[in-house]
Backbone as JSON, one array per atom type, in Angstrom:
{
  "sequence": "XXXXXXXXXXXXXXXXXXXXXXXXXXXXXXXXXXXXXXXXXXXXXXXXXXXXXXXXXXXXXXXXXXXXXXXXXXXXXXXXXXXXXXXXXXXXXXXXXXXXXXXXXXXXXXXXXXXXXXXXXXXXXXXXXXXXXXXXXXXXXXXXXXXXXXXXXXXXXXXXXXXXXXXXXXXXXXXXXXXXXXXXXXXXXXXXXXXXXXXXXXXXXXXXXXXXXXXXXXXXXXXXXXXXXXXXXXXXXXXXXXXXXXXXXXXXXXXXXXXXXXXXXXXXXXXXXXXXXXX",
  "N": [[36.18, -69.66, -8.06], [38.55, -71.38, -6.22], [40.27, -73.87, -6.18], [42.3, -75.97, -3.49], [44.5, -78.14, -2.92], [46.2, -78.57, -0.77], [48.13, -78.64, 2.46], [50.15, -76.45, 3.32], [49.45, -74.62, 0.95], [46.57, -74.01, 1.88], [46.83, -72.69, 4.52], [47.98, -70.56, 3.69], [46.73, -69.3, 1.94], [44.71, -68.33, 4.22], [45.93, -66.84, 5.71], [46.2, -64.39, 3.98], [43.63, -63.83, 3.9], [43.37, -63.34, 6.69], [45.08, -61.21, 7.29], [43.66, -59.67, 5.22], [42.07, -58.5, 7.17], [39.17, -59.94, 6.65], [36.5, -62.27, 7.35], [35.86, -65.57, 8.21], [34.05, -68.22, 6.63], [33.01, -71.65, 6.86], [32.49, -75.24, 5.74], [32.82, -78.19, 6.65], [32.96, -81.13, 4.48], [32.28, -84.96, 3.83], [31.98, -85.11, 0.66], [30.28, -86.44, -1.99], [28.12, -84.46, -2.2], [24.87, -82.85, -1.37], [22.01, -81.02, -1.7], [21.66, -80.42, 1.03], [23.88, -79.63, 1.83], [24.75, -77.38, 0.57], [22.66, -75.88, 1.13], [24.31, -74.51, 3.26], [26.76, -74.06, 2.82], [25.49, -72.27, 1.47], [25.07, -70.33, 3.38], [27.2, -70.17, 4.62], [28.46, -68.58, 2.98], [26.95, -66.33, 3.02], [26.91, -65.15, 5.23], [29.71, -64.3, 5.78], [32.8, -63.07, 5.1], [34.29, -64.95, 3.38], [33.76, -67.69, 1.7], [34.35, -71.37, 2.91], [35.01, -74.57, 2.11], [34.92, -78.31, 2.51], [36.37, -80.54, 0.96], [36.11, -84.05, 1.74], [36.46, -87.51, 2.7], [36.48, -88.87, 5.34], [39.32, -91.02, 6.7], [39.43, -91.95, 9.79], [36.92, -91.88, 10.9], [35.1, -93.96, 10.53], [34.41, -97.17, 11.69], [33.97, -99.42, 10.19], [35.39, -101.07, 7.26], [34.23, -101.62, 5.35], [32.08, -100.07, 5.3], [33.43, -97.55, 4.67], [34.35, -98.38, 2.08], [32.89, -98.5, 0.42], [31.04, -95.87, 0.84], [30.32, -93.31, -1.25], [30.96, -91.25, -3.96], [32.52, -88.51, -6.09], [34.61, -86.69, -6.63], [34.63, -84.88, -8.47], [32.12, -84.15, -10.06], [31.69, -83.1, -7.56], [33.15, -80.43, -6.96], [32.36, -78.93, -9.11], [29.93, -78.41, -8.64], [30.14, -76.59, -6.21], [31.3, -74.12, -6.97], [31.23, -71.29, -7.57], [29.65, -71.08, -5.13], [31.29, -71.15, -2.93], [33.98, -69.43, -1.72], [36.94, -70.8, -1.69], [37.54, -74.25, -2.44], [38.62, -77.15, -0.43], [40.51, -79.9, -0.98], [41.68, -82.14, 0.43], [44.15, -85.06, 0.33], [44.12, -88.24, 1.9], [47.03, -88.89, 2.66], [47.79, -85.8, 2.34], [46.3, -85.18, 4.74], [46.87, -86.71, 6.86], [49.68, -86.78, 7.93], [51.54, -88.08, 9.63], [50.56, -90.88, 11.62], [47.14, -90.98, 12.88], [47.25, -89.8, 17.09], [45.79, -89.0, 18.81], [43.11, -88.6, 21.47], [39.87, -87.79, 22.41], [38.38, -85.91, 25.24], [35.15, -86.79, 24.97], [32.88, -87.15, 26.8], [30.02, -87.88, 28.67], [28.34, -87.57, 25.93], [29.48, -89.07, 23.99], [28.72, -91.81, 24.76], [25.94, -92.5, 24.11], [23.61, -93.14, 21.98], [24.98, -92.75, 18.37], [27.36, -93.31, 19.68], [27.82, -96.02, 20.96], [27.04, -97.69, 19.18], [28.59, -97.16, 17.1], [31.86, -97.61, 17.74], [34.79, -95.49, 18.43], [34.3, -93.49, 16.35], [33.32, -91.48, 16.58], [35.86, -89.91, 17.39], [37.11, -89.99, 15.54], [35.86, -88.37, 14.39], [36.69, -86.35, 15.78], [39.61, -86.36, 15.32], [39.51, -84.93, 12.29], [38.01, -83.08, 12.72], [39.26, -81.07, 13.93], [41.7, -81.14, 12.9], [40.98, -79.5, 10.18], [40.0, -77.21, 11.24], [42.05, -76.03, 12.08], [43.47, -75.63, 10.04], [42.07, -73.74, 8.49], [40.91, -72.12, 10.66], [38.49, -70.73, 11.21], [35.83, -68.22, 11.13], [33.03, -68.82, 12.09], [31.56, -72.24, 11.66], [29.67, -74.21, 10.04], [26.92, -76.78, 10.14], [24.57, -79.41, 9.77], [22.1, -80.37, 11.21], [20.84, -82.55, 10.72], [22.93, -84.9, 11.72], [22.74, -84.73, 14.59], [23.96, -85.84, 17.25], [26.85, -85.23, 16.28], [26.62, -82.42, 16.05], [26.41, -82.21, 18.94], [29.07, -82.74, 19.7], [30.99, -81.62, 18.22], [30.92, -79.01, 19.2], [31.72, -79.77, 21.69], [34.63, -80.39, 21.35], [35.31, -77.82, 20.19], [34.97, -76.69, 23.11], [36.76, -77.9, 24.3], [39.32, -77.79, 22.4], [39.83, -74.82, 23.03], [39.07, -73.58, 20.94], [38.31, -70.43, 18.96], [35.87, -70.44, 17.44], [32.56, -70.03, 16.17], [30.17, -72.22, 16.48], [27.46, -72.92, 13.82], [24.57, -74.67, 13.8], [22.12, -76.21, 11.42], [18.88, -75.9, 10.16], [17.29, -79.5, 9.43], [17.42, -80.42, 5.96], [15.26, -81.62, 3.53], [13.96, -83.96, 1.24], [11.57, -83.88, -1.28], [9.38, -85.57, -0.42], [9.98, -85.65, 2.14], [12.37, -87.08, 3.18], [15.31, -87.18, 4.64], [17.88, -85.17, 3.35], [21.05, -86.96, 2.72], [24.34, -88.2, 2.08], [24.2, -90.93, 1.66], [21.77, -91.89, 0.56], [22.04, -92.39, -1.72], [22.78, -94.52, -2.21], [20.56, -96.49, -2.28], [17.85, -98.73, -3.44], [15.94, -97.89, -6.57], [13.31, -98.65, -5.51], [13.06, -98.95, -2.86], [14.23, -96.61, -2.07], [11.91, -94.92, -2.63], [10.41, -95.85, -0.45], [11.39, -95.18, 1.7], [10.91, -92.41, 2.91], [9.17, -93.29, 5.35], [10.48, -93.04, 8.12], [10.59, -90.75, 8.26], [7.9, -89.76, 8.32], [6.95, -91.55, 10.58], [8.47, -90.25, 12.89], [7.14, -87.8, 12.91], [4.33, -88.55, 13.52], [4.88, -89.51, 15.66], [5.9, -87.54, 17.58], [3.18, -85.66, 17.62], [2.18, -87.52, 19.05], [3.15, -86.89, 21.72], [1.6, -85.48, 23.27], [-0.43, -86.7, 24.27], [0.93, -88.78, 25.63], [2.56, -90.91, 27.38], [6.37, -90.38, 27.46], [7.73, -93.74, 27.78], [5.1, -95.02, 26.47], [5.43, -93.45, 23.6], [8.17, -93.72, 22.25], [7.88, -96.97, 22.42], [5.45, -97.28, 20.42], [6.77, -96.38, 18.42], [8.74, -98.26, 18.3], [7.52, -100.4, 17.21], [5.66, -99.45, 15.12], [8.09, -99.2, 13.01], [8.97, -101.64, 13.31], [7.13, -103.08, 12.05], [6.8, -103.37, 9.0], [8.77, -105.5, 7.11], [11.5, -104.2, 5.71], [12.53, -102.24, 6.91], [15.24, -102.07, 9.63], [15.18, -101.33, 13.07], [17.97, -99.7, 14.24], [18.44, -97.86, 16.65], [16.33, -96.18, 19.0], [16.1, -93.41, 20.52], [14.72, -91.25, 23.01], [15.58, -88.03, 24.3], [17.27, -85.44, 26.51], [17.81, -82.69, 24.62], [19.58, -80.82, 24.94], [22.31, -82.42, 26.68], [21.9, -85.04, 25.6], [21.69, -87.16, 26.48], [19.4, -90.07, 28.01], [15.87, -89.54, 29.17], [13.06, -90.38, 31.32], [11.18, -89.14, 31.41], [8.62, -86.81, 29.38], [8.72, -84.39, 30.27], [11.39, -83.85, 31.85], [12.89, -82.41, 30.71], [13.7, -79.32, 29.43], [13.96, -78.87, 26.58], [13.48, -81.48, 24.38], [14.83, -84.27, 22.37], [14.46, -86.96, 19.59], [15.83, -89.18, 18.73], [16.69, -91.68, 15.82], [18.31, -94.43, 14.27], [17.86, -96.18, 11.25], [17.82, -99.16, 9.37], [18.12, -99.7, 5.84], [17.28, -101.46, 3.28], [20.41, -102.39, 3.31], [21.18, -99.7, 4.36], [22.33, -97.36, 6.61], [20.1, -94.94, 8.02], [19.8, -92.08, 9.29], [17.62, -89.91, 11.62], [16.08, -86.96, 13.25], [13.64, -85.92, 15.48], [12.35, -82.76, 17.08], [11.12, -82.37, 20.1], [10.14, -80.4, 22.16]],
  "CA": [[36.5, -70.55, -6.94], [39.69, -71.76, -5.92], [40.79, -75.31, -5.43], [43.35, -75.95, -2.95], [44.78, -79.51, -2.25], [47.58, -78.92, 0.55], [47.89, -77.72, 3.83], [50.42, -75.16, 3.03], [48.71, -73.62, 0.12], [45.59, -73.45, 2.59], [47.47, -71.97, 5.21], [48.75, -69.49, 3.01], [45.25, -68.14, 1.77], [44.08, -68.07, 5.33], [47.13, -66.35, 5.99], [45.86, -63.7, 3.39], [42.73, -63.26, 3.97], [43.41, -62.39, 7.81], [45.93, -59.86, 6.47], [42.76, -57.85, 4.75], [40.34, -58.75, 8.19], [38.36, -60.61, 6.09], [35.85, -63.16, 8.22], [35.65, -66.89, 7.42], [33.03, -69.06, 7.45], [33.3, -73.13, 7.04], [31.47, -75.93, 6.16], [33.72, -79.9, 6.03], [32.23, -82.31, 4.15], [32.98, -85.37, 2.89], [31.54, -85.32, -0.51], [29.07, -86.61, -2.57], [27.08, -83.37, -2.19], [23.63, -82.65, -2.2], [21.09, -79.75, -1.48], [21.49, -80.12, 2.76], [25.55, -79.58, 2.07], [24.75, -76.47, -0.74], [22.51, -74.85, 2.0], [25.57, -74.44, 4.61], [27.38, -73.11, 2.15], [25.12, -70.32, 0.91], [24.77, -69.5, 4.36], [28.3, -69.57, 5.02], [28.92, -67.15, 1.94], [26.08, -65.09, 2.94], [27.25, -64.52, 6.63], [31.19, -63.75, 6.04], [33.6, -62.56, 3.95], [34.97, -65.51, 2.52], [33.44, -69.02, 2.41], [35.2, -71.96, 2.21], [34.39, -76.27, 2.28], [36.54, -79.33, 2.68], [35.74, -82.5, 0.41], [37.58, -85.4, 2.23], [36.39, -89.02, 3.15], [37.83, -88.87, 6.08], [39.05, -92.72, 7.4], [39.28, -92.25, 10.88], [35.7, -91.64, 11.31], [34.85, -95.44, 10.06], [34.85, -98.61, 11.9], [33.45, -100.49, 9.34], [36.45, -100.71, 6.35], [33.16, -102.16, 4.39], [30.95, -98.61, 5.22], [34.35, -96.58, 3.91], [34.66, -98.43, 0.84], [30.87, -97.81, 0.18], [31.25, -94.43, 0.91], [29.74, -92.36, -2.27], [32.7, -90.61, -3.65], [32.12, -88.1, -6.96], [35.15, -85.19, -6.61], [34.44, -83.79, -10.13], [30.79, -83.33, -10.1], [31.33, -81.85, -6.57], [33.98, -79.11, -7.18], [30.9, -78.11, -10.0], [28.64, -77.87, -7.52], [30.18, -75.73, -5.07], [31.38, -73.55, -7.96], [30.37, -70.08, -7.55], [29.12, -70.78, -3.82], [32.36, -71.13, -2.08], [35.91, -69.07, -3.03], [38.1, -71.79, -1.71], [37.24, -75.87, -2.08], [39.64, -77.31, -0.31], [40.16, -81.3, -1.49], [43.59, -82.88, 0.35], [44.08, -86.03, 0.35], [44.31, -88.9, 2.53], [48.43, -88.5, 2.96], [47.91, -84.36, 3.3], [45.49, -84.85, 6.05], [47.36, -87.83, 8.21], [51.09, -87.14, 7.18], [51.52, -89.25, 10.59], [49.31, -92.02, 12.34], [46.75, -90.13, 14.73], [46.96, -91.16, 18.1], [45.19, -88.52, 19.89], [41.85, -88.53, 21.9], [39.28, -86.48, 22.96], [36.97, -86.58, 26.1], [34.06, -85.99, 24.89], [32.23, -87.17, 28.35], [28.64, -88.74, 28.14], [28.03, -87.44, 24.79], [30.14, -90.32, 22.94], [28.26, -92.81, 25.44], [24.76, -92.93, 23.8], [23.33, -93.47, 20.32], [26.06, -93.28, 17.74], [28.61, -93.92, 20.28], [28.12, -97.62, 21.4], [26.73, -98.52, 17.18], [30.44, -96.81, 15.8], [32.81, -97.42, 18.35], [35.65, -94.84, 17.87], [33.54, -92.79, 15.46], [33.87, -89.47, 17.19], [37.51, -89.41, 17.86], [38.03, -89.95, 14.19], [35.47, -86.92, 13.7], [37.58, -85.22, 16.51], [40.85, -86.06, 14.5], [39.66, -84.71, 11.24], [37.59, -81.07, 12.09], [40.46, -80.58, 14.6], [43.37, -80.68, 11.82], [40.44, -78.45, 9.6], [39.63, -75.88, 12.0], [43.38, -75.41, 12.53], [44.04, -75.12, 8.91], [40.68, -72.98, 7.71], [40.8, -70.87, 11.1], [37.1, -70.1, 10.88], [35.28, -67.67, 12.21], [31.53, -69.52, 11.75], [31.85, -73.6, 10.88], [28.4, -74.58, 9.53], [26.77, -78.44, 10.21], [23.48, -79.71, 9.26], [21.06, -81.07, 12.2], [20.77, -84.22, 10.85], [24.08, -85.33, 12.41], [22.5, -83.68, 16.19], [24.33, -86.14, 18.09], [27.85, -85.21, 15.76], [26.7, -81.1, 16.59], [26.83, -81.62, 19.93], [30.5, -83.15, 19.74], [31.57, -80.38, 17.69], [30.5, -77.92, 20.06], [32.4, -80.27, 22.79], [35.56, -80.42, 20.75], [35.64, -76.41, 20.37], [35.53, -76.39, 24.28], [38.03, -78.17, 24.45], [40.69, -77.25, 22.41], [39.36, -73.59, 22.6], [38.81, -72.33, 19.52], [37.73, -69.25, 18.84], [34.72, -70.63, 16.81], [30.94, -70.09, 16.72], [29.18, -73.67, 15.77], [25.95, -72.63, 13.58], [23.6, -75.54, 13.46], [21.01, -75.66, 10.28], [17.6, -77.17, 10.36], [17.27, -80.93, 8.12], [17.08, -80.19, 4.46], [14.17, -82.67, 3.11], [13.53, -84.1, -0.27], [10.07, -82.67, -1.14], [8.95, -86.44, 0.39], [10.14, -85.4, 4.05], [13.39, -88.01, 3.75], [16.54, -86.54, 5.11], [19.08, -85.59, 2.47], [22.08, -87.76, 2.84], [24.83, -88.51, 0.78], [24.07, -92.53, 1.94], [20.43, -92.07, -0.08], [22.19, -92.3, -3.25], [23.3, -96.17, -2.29], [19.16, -97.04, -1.75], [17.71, -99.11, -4.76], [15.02, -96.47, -6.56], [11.99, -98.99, -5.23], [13.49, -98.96, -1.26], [14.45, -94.79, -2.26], [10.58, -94.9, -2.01], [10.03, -96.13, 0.84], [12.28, -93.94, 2.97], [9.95, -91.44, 3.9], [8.19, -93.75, 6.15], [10.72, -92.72, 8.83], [9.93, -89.2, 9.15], [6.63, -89.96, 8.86], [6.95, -91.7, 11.54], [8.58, -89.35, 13.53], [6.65, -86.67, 12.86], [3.6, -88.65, 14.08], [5.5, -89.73, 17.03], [5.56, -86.01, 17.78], [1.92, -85.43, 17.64], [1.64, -88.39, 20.0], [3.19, -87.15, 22.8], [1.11, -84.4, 24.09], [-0.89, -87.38, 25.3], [1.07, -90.27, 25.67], [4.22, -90.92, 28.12], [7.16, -90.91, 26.77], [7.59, -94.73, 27.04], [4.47, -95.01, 25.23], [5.6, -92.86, 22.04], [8.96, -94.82, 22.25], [7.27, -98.37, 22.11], [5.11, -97.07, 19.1], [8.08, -95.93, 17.06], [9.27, -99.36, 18.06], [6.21, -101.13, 16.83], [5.53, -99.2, 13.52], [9.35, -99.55, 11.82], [8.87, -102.66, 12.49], [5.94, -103.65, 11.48], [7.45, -103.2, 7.82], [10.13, -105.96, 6.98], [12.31, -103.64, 4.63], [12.97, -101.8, 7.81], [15.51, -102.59, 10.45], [15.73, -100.29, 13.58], [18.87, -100.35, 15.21], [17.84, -97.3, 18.31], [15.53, -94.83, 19.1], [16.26, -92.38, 21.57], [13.84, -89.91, 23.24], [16.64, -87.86, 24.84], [17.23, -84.23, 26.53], [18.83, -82.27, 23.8], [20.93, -80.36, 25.37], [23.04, -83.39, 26.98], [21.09, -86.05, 24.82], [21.51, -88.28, 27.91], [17.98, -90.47, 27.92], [15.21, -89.46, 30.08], [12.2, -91.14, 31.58], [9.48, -88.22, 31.12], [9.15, -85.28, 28.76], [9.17, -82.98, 31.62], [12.73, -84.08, 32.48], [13.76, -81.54, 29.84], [13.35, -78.09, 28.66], [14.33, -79.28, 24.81], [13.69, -83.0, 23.47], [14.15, -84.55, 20.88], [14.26, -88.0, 19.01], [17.09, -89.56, 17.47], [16.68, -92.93, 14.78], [18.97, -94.99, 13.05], [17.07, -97.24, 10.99], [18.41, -99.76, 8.13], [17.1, -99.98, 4.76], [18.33, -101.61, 1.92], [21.9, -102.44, 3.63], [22.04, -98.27, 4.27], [22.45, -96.84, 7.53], [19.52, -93.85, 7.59], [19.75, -91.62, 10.51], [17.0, -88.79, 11.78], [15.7, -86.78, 14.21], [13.06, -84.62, 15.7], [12.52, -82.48, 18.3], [9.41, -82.38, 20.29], [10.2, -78.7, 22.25]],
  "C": [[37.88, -71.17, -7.15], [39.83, -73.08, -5.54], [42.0, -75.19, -4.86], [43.63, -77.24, -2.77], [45.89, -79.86, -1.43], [47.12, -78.38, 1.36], [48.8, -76.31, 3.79], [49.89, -73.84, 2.37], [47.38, -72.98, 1.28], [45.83, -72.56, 3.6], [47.39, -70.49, 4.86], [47.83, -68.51, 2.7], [44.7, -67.82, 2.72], [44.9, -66.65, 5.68], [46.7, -64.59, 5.56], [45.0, -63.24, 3.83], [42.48, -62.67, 5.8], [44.03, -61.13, 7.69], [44.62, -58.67, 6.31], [41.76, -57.8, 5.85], [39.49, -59.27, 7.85], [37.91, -62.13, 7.23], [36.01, -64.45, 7.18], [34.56, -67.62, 7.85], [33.35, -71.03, 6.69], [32.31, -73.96, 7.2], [32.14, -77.17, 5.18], [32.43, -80.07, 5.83], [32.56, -83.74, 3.88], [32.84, -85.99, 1.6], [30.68, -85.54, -0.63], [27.83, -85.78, -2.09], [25.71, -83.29, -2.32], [23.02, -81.09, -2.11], [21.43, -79.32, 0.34], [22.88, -79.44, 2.4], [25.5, -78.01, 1.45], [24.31, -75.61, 0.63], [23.5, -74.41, 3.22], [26.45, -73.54, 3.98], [27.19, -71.67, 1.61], [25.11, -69.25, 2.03], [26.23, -68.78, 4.64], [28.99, -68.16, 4.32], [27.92, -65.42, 2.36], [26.42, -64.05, 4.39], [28.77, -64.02, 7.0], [31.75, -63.53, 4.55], [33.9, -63.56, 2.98], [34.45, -67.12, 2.86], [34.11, -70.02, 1.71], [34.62, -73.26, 2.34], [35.58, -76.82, 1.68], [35.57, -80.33, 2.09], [36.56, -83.27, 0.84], [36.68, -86.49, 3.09], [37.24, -89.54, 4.14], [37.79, -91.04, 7.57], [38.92, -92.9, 9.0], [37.98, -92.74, 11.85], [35.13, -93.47, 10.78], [34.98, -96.11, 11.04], [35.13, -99.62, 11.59], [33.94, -100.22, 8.5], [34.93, -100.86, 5.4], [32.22, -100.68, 3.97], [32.37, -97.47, 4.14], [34.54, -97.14, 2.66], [33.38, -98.11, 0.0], [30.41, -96.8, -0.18], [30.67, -93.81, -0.57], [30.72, -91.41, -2.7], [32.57, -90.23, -5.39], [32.73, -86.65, -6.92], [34.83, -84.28, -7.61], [33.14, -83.13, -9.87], [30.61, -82.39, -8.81], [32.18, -80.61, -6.58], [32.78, -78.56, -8.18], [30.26, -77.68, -9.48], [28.66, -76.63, -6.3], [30.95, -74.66, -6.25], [30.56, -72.21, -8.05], [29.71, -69.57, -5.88], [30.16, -70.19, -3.18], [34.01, -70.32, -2.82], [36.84, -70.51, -2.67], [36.81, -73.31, -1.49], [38.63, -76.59, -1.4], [39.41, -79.13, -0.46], [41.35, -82.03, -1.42], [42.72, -84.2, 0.2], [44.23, -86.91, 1.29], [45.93, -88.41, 3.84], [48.2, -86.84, 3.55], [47.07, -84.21, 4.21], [46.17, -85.51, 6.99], [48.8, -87.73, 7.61], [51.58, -88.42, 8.11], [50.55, -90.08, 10.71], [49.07, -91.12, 13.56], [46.76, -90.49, 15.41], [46.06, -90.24, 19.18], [43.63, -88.74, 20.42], [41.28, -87.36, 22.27], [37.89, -87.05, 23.8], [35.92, -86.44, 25.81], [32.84, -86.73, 25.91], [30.81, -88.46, 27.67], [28.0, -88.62, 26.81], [28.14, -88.44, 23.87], [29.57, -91.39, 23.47], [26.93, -93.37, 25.22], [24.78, -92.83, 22.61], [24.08, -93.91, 19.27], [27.04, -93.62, 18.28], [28.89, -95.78, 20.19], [28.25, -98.32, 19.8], [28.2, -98.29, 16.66], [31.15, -96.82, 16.98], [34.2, -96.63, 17.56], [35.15, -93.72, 16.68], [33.84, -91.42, 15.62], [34.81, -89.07, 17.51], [37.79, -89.15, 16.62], [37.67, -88.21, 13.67], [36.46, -85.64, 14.24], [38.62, -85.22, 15.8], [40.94, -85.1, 13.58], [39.27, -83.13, 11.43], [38.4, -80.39, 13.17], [41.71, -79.91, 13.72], [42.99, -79.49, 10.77], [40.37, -77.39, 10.31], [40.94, -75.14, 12.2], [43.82, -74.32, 11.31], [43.52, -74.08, 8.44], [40.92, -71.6, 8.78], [38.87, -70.32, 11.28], [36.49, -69.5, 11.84], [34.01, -67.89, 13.22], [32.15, -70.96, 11.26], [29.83, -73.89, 11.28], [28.28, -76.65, 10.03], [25.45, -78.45, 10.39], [23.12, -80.46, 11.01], [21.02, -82.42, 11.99], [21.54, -85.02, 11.58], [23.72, -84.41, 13.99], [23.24, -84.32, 17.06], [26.51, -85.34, 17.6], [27.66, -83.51, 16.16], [27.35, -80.68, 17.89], [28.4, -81.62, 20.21], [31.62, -82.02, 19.27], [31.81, -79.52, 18.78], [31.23, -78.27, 21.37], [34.16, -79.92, 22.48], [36.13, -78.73, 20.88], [35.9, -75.66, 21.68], [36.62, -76.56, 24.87], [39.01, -78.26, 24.27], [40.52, -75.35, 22.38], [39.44, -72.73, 21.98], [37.86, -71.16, 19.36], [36.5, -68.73, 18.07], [33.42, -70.69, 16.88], [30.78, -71.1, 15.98], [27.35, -73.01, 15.18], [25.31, -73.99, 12.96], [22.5, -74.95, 12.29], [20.25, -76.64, 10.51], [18.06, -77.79, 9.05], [16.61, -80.21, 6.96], [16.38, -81.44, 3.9], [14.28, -82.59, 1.82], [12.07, -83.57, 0.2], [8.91, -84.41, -0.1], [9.41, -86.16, 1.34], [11.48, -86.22, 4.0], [14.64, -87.2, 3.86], [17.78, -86.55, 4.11], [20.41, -86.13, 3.48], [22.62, -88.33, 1.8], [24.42, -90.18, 0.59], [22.52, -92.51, 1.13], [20.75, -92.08, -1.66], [22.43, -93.81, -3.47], [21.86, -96.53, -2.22], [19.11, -97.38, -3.2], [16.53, -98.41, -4.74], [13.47, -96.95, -5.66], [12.11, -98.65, -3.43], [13.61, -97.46, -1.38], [12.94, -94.43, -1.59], [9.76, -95.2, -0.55], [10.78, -95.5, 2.02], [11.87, -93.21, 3.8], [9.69, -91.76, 5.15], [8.86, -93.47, 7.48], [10.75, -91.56, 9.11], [8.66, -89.39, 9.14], [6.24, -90.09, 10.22], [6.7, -90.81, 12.94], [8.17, -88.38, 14.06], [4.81, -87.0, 13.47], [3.77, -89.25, 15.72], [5.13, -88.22, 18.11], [4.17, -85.83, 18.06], [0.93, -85.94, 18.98], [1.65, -87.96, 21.62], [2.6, -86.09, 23.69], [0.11, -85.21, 24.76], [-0.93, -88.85, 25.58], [2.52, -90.19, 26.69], [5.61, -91.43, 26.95], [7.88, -92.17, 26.2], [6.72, -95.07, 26.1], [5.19, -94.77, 23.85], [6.73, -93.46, 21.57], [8.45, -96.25, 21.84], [6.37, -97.91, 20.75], [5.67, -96.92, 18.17], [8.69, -97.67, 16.8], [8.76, -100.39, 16.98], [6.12, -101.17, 14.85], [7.11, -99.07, 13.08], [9.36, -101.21, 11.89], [8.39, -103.47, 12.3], [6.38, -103.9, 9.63], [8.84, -103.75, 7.83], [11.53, -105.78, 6.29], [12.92, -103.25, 5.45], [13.74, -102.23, 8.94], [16.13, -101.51, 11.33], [16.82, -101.05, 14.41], [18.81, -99.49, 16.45], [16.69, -96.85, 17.77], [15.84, -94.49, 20.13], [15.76, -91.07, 22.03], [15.26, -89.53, 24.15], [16.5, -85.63, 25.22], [18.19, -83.67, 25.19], [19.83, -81.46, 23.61], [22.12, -81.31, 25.69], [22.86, -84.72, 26.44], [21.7, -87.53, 25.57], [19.7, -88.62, 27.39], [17.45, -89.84, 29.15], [14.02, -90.3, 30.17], [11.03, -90.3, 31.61], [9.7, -86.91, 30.55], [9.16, -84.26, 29.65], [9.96, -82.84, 32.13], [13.41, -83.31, 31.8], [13.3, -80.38, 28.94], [12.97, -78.96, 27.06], [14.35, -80.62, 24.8], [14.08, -83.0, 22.46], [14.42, -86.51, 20.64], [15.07, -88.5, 18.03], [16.86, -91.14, 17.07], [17.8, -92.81, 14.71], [17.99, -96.4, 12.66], [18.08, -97.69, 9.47], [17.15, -100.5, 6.97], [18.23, -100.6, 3.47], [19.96, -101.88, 2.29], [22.14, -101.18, 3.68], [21.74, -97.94, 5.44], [21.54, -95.28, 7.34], [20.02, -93.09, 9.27], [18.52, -90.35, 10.59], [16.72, -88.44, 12.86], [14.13, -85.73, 14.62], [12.97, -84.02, 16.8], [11.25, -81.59, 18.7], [9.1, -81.11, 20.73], [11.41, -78.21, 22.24]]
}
C-alpha cells in the first residue's frame, strides 16, 4: 500500500492507472476506522482494479468547533488497518485539501431541508466541498458509503447529478457490533457502562418495524418517542418515518413504495445516528 499526502502525487497515480485502463473504486473517510469503514473497502478492492481511501477530518462538514475537536483522530493505527486492503491511502492535510477558503454551494433541494439538515446547519455543503475536491482528485469509477449516513447517501447521489460525474454511488448495508449498535467512529467517545447501553436504539427500531404492520404510522412514531425516552441516559433529538427515496416525511406508510426510519439520539454527550427501513 501506498501512502500519498498531496494532490499532485494523487493526481499523478490516477493519471497512471488510467494509462493501463485500470478501474477505480473509492471509499473517503475521515478516520478513526472500524469494521463498517474495512467492509467498503474490501468491496471496493474486490469490485475494481485498484482501490483506494481518503483519511481526512474534514472541517467544513462541522458546525460545532466543539464536535471537530472531539472528533476521534488515530492516523497511525489507521494506515495499519487499511494495509493490504487498499493500494493507495490517501492522508492530505487540512492546507492540501483547502489551499483557498471554500465559498462554493450546492443545491441540494429538499434533501438538506429535513433531519440532519435543520440539527447541522451547513453540514452538507461542507460534505459537498470535501467529496467534490476527492472525486476530482481519485476520479473513481465506484465511490463506496455505508447506510448508516442514508440521509448523507442520498446527497452524494445529488452532488454526482450535479456536477456530473461519471460515478456509480454503491450504498452498503449497517455494519453492527455483534449487539446490533451501529459501528461509528463516535462509539469510541461512549463511557464502557453507556457503550452498553447503546443497543437499546436498534432495538428499538427494529421493534418499531414489527409494529407497523398494525399500527399507523403516527402510532409507531409516538412509540419510538415514548420508549427513548422513557430511559434518562437517552436524549432524542428526531425521528423521522420518511419516503426513502426523497426522505421528505409522510403521513401513511402507503405514501411510499420504500420507508424507512431515521434517529439521532444522544447518549453520553455523543451524537448516535440510525436507521431502518420498513420496505
Amino acid at each position: 500500500m501506498e501512502i500519498i499526502r498531496t494532490r499532485d502525487a494523487m493526481q499523478q497515480a490516477v493519471a497512471a492507472f488510467r494509462k493501463e485502463g485500470k478501474t477505480i473504486g473509492f471509499v473517503p473517510t475521515m478516520g478513526a476506522l472500524h469494521e463498517g469503514h474495512l467492509t467498503l473497502m474490501r468491496l471496493a478492492q474486490k469490485e475494481n482494479d485498484i482501490a483506494v481511501c481518503s483519511i481526512f477530518v474534514n472541517p467544513t462538514q462541522f458546525n460545532n468547533p466543539t464536535d471537530l475537536e472531539r472528533y476521534p483522530r488515530n492516523p497511525e493505527k489507521d494506515a495499519e488497518a487499511v494495509s493490504g486492503i487498499v493500494d493507495i491511502a490517501f492522508i492530505p492535510s487540512v492546507e492540501e485539501m483547502y489551499p483557498e477558503q471554500p465559498t462554493e454551494t450546492y443545491d441540494f433541494g429538499d434533501l438538506e431541508k429535513v433531519m440532519e439538515g435543520p440539527s447541522r446547519p451547513g453540514h452538507f455543503q461542507g460534505v459537498g466541498m470535501v467529496v467534490s475536491r476527492l472525486f476530482e482528485l481519485v476520479q473513481p469509477d465506484r465511490a463506496y458509503f455505508g447506510k448508516k449516513d442514508y440521509q448523507q447517501v442520498a446527497i452524494i447521489r445529488r452532488l454526482v447529478e450535479l456536477k456530473k460525474y461519471p460515478i456509480e454511488i454503491v450504498p452498503v448495508e449497517i455494519v453492527r457490533a455483534d449487539d446490533g449498535l451501529a459501528l461509528s467512529s463516535r462509539n469510541a467517545l461512549l463511557h464502557p457502562d453507556k457503550r452498553a447501553k447503546a443497543p437499546f436504539i436498534y432495538r428499538t427500531l427494529k421493534q418499531a418495524k414489527e409494529m407497523a404492520a398494525g399500527h399507523t404510522l403516527q402510532e409507531v412514531e409516538q412509540w419510538i418517542k415514548e420508549r427513548i425516552g422513557s430511559d434518562s441516559d437517552f436524549e432524542l433529538e428526531y425521528i423521522q418515518i420518511a419516503d426513502a427515496e426523497t426522505l421528505q416525511p409522510i403521513s401513511s406508510f402507503a405514501d411510499a413504495a420504500h420507508v424507512v426510519a431515521c434517529i439521532t439520539v444522544w447518549l453520553d454527550g455523543v451524537r448516535l445516528i440510525d436507521n431502518i427501513e420498513f420496505k
